[in-house]
N, C-alpha and C positions, 0 to 999 in steps of 0.2 A: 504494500500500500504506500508507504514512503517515499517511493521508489519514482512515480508519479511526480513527487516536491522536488525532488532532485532532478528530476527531468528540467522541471521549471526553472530551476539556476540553474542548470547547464545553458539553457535558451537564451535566458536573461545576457549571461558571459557571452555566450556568440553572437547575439544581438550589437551587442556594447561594444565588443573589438570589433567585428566585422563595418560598422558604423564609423568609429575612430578611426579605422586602417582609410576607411574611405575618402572621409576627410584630410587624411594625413596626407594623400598621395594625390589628391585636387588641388590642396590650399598649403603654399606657405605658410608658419608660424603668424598669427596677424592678416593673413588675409580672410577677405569674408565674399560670401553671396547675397546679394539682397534678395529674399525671397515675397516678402510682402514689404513693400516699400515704408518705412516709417515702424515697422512693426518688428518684424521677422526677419532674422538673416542666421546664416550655416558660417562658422566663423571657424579659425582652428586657436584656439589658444594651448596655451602649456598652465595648467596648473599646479603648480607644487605643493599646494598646501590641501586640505580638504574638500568638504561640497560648497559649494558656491565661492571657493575661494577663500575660506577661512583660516587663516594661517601662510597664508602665500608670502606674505611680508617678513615672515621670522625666518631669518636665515641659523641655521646651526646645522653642523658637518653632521648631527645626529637626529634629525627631524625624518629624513627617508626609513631611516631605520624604527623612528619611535611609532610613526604612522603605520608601517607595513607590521607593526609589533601588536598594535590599537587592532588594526582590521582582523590579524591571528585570533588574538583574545574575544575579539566581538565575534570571527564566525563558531570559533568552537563555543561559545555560550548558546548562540544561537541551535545552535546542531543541539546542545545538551538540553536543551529548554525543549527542542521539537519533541524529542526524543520523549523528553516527560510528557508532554500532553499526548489527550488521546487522540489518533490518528483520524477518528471521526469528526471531528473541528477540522474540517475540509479548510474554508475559508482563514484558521490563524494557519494550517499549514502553508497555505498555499501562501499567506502574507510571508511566513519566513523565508519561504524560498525566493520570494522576490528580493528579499532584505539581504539573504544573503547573497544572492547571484548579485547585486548590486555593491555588494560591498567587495566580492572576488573580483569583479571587472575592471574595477579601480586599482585594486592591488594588482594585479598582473601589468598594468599599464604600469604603475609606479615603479615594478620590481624592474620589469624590461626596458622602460626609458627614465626613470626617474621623476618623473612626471605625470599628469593624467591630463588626456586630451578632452580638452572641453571645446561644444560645438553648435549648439543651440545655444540663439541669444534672441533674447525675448526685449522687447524696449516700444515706449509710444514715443513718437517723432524724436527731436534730442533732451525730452524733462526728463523721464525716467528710464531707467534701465536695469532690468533683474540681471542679477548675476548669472554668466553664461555656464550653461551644465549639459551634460549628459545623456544618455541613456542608463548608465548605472545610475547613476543620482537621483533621473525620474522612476526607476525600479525602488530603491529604497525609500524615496517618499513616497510612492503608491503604497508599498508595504508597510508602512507605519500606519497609513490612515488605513487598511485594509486590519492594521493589527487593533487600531482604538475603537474603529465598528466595531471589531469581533468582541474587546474588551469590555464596550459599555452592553452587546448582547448579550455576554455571559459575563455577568460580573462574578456570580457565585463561583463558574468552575475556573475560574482564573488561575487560582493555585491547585486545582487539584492534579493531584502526581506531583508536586513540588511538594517535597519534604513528608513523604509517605512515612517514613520510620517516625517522626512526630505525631501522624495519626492516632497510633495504639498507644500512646502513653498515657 
């Protein structure tokens, strides 16, 4: 049954680099497409730092390493977390596996060039402009609001299978 969620971050992964490699070999560093004029444009940036660019600015010889260490630790929680709930919560399954496929696609990009290629850029005329992201990125925030539906529908089984040997006591 599992086996299905892992399908789903396999997709997510090849979705994400297949997309990035796309970009990478159209568009120089800084270049972009206007797709909807004012709005919309396919852009290649290099992100070093997190999603949306969070942390791009701190420079330290040990940020590659602390980030691709952050993503280890968040997917193996993730994995132990699936593991405990029950397989039947289709929908939080299926949220982790976006979460995590989203979070693998970033790190594979990081491990392999240092960076992660960011390429959707969302913006109205020149006021405002969302920070330029992904397809991992849009995978892990689908997943999270996928995972707070699931959490406000079940609020009761939330933790159940987390910390079962506390049950019988």
């Amino acid at each position: 049954m599992r086996h299905r969620f892992a399908v789903i971050a396999l997709v997510v992964v090849i979705l994400d680099l297949l997309t990035k490699y796309q970009v990478a070999a159209a568009l120089r560093p800084g270049q972009y497409i206007e797709v909807i004029p004012g709005f919309f444009r396919i852009s290649h940036l290099l992100n070093s730092g997190v999603a949306f660019g969070l942390f791009a600015d701190h420079t330290s010889a040990w940020k590659p390493y602390i980030l691709a260490a952050m993503a280890v630790v968040a997917v193996v929680v993730i994995v132990i977390y699936s593991l405990r709930m029950p397989p039947e919560r289709k929908f939080l399954q299926a949220a982790l596996a976006m979460i995590t496929g989203g979070i693998l696609g970033n790190f594979i990009d990081r491990i392999v060039q240092g960076s992660v290629v960011d390429f959707i850029e969302l913006h109205i005329q020149n006021r405002f402009y969302w920070p330029t992201f992904n397809l991992a990125d849009s995978a892990i925030t689908v997943g999270i609001v996928m995972l707070l539906i699931d959490t406000i529908r079940h609020p009761d089984q939330e933790m159940q299978g987390v910390g079962n040997s506390e049950a019988g006591r």
